[in-house]
PDB file of N, CA, C and O in Angstrom:
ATOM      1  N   UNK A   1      46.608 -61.499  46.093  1.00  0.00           N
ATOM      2  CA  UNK A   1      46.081 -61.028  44.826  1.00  0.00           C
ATOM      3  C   UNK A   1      44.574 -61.216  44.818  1.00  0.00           C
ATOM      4  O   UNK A   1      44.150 -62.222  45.387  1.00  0.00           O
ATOM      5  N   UNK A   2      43.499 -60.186  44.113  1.00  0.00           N
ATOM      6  CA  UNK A   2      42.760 -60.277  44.018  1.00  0.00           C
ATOM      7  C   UNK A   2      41.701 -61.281  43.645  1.00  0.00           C
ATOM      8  O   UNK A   2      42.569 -61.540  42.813  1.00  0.00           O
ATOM      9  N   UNK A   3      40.995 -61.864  43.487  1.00  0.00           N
ATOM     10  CA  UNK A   3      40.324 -63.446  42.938  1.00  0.00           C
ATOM     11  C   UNK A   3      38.866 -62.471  41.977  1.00  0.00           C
ATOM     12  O   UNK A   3      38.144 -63.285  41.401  1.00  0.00           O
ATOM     13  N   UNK A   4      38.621 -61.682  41.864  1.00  0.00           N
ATOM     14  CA  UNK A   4      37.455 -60.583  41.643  1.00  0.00           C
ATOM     15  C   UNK A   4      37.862 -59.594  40.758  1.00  0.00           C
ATOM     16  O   UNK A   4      36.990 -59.264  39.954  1.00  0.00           O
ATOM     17  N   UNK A   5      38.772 -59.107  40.681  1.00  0.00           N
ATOM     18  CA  UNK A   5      39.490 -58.387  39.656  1.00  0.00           C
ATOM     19  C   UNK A   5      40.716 -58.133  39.188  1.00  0.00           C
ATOM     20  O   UNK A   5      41.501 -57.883  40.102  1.00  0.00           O
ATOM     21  N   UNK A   6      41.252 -58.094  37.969  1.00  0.00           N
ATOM     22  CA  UNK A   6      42.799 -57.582  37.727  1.00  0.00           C
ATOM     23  C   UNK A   6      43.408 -56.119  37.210  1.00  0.00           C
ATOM     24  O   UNK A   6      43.300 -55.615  36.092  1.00  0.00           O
ATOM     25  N   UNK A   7      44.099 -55.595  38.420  1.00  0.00           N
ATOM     26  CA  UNK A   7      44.692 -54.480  37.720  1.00  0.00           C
ATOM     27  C   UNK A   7      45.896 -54.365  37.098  1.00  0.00           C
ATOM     28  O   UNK A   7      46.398 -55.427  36.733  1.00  0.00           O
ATOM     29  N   UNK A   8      46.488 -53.371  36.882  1.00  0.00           N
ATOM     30  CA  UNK A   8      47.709 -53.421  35.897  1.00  0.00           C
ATOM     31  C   UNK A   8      48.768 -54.230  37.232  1.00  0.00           C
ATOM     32  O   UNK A   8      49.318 -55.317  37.060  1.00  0.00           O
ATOM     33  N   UNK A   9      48.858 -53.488  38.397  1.00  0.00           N
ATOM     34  CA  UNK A   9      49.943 -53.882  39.284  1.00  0.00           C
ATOM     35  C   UNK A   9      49.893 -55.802  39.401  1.00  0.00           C
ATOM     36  O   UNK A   9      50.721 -56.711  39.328  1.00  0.00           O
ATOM     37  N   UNK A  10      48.690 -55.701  39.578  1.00  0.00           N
ATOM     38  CA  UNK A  10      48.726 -57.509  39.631  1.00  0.00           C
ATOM     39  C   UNK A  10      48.923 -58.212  38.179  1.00  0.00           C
ATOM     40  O   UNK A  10      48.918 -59.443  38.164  1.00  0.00           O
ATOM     41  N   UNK A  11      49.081 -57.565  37.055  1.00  0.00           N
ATOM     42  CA  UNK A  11      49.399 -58.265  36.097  1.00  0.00           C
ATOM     43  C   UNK A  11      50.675 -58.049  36.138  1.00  0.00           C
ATOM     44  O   UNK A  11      51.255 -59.135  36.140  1.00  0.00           O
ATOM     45  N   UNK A  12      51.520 -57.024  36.176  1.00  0.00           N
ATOM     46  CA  UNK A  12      52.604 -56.244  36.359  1.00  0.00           C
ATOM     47  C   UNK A  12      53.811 -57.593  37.110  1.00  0.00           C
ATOM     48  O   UNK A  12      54.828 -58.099  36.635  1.00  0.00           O
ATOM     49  N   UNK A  13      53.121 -57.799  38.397  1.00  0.00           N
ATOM     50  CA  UNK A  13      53.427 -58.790  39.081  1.00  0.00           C
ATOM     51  C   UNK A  13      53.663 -60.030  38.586  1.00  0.00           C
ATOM     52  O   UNK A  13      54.719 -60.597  38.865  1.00  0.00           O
ATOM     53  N   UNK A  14      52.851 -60.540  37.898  1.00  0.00           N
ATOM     54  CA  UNK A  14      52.861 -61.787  36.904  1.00  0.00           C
ATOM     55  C   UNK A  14      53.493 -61.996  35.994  1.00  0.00           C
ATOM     56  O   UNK A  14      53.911 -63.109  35.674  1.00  0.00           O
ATOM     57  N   UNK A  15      53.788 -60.382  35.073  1.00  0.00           N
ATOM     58  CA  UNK A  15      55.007 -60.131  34.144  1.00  0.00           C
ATOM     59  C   UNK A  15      56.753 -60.965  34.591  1.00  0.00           C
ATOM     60  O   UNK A  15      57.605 -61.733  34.143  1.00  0.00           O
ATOM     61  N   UNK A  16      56.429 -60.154  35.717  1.00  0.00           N
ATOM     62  CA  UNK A  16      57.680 -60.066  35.891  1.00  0.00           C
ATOM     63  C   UNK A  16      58.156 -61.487  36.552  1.00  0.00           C
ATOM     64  O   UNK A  16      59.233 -62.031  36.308  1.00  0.00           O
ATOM     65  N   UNK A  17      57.104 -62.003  37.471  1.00  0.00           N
ATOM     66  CA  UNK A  17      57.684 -63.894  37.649  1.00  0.00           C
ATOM     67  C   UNK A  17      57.974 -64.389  36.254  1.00  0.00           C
ATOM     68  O   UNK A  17      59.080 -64.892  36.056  1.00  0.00           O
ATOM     69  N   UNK A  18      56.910 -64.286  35.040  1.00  0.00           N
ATOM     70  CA  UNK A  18      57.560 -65.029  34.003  1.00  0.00           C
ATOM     71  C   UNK A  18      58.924 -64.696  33.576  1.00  0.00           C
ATOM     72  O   UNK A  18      59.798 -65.514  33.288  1.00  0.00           O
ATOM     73  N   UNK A  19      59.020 -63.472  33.562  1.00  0.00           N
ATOM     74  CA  UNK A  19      60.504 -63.357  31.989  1.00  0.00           C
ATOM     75  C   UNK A  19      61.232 -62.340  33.376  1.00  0.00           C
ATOM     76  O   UNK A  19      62.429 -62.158  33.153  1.00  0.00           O
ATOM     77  N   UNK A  20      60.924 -61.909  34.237  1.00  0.00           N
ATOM     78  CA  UNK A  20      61.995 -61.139  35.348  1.00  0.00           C
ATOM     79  C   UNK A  20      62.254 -59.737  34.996  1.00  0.00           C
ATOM     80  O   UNK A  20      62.840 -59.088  35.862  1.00  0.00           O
ATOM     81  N   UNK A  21      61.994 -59.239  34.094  1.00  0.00           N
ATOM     82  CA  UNK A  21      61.983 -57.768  33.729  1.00  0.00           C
ATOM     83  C   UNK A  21      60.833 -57.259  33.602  1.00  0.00           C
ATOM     84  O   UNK A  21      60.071 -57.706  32.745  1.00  0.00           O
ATOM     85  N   UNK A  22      60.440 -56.153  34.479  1.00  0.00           N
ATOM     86  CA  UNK A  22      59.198 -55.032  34.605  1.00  0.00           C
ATOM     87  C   UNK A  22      59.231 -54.036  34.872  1.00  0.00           C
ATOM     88  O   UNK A  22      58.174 -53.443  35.086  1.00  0.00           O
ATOM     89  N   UNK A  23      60.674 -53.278  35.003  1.00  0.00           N
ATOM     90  CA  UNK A  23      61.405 -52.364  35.932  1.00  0.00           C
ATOM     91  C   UNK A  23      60.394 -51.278  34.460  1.00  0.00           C
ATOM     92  O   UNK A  23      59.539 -50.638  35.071  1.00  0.00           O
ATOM     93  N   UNK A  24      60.322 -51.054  33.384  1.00  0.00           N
ATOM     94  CA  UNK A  24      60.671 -50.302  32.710  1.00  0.00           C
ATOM     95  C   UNK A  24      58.935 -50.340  31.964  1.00  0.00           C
ATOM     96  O   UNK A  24      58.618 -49.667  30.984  1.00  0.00           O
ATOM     97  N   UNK A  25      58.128 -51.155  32.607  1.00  0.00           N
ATOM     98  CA  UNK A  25      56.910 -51.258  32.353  1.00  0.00           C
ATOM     99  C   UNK A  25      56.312 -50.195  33.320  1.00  0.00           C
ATOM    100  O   UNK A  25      56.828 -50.103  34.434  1.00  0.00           O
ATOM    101  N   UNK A  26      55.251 -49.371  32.986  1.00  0.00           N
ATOM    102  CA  UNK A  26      54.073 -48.483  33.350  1.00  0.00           C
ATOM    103  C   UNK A  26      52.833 -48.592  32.586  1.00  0.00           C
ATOM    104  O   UNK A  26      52.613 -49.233  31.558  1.00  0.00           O
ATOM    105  N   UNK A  27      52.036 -47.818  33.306  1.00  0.00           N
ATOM    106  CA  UNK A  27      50.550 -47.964  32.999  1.00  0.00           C
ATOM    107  C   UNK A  27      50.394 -47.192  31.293  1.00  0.00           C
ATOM    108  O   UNK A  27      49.509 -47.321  30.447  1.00  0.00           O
ATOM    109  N   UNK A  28      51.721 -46.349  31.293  1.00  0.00           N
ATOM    110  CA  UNK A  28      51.454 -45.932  29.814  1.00  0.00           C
ATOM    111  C   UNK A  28      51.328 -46.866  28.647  1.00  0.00           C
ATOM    112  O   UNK A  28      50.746 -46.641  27.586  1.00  0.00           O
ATOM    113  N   UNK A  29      52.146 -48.253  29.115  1.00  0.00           N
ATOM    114  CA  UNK A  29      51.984 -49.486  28.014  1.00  0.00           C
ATOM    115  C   UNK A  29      51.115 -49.703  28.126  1.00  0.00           C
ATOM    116  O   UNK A  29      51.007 -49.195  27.010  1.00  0.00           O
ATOM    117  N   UNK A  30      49.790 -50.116  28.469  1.00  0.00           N
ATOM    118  CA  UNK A  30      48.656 -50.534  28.834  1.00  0.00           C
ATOM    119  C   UNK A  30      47.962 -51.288  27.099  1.00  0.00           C
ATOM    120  O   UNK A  30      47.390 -52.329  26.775  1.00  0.00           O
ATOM    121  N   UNK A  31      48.402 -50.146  26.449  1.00  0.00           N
ATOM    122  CA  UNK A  31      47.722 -50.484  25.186  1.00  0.00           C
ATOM    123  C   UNK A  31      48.688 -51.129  23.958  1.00  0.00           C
ATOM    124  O   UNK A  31      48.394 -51.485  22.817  1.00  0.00           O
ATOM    125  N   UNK A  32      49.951 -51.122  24.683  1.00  0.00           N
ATOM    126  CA  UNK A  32      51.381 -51.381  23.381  1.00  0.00           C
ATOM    127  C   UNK A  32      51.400 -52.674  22.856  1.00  0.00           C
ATOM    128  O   UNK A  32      51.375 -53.608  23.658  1.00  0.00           O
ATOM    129  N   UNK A  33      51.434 -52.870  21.824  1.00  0.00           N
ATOM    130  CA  UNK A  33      51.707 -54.637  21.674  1.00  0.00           C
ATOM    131  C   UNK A  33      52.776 -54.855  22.566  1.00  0.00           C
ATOM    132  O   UNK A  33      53.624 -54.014  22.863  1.00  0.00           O
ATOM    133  N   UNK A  34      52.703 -56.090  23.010  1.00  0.00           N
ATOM    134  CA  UNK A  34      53.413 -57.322  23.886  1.00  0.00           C
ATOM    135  C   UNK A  34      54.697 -57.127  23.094  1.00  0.00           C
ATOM    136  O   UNK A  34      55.611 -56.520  23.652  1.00  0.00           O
ATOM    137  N   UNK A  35      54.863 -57.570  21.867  1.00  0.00           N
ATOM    138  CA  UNK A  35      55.987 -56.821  20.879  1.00  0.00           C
ATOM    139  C   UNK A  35      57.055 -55.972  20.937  1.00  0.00           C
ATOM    140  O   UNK A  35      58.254 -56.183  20.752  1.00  0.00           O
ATOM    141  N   UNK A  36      56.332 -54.785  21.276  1.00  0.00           N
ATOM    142  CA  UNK A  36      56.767 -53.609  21.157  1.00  0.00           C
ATOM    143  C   UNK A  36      56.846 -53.114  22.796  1.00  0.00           C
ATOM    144  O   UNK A  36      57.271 -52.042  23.224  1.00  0.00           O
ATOM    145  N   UNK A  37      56.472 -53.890  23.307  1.00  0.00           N
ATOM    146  CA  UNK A  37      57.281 -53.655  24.878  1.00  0.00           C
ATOM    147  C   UNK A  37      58.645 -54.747  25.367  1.00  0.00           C
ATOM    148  O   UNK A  37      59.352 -54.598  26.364  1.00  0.00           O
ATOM    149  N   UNK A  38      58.738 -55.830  24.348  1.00  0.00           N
ATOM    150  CA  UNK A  38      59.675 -56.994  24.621  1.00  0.00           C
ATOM    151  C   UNK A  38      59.573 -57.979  25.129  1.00  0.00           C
ATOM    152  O   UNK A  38      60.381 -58.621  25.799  1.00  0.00           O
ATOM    153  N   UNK A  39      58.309 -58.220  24.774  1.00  0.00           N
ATOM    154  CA  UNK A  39      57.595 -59.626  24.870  1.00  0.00           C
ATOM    155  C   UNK A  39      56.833 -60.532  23.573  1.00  0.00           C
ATOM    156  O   UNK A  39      55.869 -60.144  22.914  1.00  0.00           O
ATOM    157  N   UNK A  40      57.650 -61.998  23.406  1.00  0.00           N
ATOM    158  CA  UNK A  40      57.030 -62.687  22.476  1.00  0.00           C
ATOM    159  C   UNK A  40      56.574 -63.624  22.315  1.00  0.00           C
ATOM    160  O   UNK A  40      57.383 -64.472  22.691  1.00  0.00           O
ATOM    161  N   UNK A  41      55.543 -64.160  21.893  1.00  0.00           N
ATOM    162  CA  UNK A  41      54.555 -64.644  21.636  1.00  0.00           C
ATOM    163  C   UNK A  41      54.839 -66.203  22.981  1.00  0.00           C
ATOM    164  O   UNK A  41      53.883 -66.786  23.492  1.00  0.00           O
ATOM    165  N   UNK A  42      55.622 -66.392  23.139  1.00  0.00           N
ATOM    166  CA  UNK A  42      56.015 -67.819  24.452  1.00  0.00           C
ATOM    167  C   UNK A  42      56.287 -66.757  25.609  1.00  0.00           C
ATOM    168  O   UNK A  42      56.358 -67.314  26.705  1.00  0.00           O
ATOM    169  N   UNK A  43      56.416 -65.712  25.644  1.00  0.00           N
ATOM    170  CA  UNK A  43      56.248 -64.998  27.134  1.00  0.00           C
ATOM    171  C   UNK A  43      54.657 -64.766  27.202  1.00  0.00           C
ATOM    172  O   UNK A  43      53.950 -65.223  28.100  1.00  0.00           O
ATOM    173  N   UNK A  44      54.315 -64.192  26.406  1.00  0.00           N
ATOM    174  CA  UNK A  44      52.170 -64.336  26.392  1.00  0.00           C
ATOM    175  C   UNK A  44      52.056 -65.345  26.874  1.00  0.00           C
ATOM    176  O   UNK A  44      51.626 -65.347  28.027  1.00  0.00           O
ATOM    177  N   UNK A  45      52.425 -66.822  26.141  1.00  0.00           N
ATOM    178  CA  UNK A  45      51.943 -67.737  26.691  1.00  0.00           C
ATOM    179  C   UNK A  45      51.544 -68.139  28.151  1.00  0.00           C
ATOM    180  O   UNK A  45      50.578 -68.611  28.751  1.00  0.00           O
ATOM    181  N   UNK A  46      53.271 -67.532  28.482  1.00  0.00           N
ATOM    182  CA  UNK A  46      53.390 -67.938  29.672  1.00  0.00           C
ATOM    183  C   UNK A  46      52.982 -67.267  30.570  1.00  0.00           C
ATOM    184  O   UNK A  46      52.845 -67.930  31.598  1.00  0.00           O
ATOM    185  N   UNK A  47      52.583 -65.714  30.710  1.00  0.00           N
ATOM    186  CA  UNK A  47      51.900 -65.136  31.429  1.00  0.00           C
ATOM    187  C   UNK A  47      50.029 -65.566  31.369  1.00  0.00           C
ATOM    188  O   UNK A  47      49.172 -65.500  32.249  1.00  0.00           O
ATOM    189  N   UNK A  48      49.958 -65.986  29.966  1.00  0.00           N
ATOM    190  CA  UNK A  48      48.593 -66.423  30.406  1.00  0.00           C
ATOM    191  C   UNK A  48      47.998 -67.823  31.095  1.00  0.00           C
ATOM    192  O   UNK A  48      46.790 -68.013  31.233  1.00  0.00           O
ATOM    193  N   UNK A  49      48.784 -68.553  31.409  1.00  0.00           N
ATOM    194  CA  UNK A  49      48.748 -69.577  31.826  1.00  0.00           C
ATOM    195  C   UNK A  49      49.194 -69.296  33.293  1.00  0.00           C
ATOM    196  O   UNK A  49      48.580 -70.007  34.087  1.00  0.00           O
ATOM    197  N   UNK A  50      50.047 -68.498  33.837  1.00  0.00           N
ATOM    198  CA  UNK A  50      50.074 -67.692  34.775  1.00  0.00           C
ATOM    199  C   UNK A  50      48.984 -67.174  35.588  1.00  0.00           C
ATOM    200  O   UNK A  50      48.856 -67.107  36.811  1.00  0.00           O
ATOM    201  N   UNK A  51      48.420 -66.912  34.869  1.00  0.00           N
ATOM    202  CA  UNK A  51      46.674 -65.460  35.012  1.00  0.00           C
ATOM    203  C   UNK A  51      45.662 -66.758  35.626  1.00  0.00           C
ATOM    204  O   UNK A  51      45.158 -66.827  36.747  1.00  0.00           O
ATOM    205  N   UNK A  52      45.530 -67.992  34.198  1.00  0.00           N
ATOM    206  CA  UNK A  52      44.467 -68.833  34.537  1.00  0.00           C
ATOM    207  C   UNK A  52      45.239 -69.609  35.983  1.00  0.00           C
ATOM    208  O   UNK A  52      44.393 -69.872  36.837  1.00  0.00           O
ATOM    209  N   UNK A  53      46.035 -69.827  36.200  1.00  0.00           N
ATOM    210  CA  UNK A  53      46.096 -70.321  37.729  1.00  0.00           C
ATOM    211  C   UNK A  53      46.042 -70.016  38.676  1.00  0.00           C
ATOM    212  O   UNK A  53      45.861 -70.745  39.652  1.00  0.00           O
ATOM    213  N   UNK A  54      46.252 -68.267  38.671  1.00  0.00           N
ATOM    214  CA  UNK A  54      45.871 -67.422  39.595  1.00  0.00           C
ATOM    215  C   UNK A  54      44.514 -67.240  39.658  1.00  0.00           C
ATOM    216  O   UNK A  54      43.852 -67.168  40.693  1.00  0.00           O
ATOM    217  N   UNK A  55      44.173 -67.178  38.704  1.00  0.00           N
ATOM    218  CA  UNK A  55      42.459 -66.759  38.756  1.00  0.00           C
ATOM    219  C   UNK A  55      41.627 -67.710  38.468  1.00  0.00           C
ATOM    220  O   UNK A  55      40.486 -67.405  38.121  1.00  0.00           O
ATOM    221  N   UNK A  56      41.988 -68.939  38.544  1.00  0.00           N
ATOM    222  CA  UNK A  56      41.037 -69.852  37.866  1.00  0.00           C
ATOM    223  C   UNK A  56      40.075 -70.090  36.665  1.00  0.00           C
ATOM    224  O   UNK A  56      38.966 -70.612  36.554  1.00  0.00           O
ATOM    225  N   UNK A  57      40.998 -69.461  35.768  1.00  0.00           N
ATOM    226  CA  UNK A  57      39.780 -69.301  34.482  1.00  0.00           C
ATOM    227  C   UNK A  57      40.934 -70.305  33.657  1.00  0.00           C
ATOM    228  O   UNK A  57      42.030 -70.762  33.980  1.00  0.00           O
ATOM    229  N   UNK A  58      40.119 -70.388  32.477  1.00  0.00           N
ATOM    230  CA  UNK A  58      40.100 -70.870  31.784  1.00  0.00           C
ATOM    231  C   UNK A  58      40.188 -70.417  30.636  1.00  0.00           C
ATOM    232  O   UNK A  58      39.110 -70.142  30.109  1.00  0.00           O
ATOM    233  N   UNK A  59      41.709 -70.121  29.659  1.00  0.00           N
ATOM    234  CA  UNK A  59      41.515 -69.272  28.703  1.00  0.00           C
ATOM    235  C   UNK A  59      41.771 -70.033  27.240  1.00  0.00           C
ATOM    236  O   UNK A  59      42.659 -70.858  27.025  1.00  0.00           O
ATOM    237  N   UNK A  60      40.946 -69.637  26.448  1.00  0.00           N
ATOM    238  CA  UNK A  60      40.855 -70.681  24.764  1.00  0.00           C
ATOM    239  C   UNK A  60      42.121 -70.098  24.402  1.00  0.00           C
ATOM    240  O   UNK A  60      42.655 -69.165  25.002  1.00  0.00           O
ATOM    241  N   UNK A  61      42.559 -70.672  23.425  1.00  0.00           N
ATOM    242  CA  UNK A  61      43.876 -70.670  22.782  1.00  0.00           C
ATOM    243  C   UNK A  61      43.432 -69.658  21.786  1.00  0.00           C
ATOM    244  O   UNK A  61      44.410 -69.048  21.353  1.00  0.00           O
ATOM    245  N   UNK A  62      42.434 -69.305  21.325  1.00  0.00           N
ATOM    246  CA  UNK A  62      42.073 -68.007  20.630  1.00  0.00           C
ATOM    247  C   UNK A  62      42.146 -67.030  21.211  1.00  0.00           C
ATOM    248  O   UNK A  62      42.530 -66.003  20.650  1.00  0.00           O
ATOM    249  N   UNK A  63      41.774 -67.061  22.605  1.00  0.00           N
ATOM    250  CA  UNK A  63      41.778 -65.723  23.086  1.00  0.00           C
ATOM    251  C   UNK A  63      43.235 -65.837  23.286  1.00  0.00           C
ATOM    252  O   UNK A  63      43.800 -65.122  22.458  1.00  0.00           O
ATOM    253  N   UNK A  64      43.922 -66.343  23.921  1.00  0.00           N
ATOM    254  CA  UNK A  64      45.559 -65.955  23.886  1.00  0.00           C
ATOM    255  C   UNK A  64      45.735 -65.301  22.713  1.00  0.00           C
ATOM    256  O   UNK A  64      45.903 -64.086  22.812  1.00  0.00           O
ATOM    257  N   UNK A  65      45.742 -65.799  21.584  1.00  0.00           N
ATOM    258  CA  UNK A  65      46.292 -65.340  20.362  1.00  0.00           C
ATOM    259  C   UNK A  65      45.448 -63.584  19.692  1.00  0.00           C
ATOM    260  O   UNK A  65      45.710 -62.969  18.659  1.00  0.00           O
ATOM    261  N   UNK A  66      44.293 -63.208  20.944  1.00  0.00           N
ATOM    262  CA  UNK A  66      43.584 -62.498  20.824  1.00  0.00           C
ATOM    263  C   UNK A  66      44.316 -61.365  21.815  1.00  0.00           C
ATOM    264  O   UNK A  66      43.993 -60.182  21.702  1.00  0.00           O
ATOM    265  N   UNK A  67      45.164 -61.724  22.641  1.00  0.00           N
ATOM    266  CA  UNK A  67      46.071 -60.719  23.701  1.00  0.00           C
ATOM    267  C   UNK A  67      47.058 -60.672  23.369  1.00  0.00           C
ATOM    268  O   UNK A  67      47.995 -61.463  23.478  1.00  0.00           O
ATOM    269  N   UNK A  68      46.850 -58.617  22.391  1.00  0.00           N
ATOM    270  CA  UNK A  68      48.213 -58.068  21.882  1.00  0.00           C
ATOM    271  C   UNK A  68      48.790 -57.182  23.056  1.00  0.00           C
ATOM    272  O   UNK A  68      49.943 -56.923  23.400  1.00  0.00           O
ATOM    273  N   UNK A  69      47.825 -56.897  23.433  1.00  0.00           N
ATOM    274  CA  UNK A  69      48.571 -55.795  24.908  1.00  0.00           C
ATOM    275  C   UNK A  69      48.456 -56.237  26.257  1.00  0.00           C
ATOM    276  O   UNK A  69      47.463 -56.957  26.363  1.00  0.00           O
ATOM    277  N   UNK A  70      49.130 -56.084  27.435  1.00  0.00           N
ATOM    278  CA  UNK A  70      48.457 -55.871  28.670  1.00  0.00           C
ATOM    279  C   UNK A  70      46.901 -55.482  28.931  1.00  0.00           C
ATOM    280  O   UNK A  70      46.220 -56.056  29.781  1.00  0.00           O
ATOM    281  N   UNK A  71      46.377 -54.342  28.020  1.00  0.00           N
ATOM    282  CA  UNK A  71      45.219 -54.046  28.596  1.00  0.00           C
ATOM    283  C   UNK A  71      44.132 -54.906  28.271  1.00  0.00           C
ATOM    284  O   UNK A  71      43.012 -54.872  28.780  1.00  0.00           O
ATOM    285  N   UNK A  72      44.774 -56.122  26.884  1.00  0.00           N
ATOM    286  CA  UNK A  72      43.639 -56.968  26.630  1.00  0.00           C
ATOM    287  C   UNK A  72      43.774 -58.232  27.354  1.00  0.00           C
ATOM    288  O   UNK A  72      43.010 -59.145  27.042  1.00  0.00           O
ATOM    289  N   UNK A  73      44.531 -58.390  28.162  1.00  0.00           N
ATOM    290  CA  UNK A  73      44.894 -59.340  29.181  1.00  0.00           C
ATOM    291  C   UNK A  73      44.392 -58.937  30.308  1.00  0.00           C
ATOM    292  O   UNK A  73      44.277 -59.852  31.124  1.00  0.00           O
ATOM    293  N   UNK A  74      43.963 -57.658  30.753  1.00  0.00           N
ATOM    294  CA  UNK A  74      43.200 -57.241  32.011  1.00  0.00           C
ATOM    295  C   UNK A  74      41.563 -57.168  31.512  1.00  0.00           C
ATOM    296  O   UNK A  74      40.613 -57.581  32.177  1.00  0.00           O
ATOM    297  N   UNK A  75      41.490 -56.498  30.092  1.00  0.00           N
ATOM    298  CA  UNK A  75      40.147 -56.524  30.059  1.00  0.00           C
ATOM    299  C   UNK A  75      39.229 -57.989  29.981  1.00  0.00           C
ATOM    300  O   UNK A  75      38.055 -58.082  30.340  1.00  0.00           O
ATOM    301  N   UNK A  76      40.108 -59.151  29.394  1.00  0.00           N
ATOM    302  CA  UNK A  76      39.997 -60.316  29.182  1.00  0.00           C
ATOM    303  C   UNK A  76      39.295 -61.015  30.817  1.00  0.00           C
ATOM    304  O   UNK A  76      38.125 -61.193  31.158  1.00  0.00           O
ATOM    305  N   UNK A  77      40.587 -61.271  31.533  1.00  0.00           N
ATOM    306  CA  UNK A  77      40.577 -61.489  32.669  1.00  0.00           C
ATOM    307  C   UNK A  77      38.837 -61.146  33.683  1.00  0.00           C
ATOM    308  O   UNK A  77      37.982 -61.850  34.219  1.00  0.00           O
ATOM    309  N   UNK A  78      39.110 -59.457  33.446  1.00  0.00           N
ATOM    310  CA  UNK A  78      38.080 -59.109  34.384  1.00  0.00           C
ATOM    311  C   UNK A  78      36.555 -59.346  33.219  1.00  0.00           C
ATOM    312  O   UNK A  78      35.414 -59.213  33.661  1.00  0.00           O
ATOM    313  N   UNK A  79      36.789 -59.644  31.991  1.00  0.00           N
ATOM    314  CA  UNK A  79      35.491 -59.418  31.928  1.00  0.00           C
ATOM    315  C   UNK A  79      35.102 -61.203  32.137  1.00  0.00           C
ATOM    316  O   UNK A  79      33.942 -61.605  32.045  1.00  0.00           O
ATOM    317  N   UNK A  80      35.893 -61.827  32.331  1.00  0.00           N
ATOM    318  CA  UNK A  80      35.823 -63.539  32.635  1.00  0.00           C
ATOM    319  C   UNK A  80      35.207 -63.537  34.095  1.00  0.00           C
ATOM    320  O   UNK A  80      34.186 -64.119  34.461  1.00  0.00           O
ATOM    321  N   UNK A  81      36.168 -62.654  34.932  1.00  0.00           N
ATOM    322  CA  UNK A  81      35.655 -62.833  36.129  1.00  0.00           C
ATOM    323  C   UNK A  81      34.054 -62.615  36.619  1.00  0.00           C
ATOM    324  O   UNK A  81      33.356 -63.220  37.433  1.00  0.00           O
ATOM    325  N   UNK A  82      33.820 -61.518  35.780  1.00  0.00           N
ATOM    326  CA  UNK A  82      32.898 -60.890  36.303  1.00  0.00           C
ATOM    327  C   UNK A  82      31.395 -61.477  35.473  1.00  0.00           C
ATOM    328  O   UNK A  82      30.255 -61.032  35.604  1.00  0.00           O
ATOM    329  N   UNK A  83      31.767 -62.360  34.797  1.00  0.00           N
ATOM    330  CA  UNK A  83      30.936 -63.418  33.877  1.00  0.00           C
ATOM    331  C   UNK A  83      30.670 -64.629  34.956  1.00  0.00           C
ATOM    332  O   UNK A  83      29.569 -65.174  35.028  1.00  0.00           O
ATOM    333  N   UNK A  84      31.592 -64.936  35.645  1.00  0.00           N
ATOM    334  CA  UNK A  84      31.598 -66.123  36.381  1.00  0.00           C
ATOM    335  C   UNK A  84      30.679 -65.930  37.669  1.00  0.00           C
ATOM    336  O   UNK A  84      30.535 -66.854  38.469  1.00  0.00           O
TER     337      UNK A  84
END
């Protein structure tokens, strides 16, 4: 996995170690609440705590609560990385 940037497939990837279902996820969710794809609020968790060990960041408990979709979990991510 990348250490420099995150795309959907490598989050995709991370989805699916936490909760085991991704079969039915695409890039069209990108923007869906976490919600409304079948994910709640302790699967976020756990994918973001996921993300920061893969990537070494460090994420505030605001910004979790600030990631309603996948795409704000990639834009999050990369704009951390690319800060660092």
């Amino acid at each position: 996995m990348s250490s420099t940037t995150m795309t959907f497939g490598d989050l995709k990837e991370i989805m699916s170690r936490c909760t085991g279902e991704t079969e039915e996820l695409s890039e069209e969710h990108l923007g869906a609440d976490f919600t409304d794809i079948g994910y709640d609020s302790l699967a976020v968790l756990e994918i973001a705590s996921q993300v920061q060990r893969e990537y070494g960041l460090q994420i505030p408990d605001e910004a979790i609560e600030e990631m309603n979709s996948p795409q704000d979990v990639i834009d999050y991510v990369n704009t951390s990385l690319a800060a660092a």
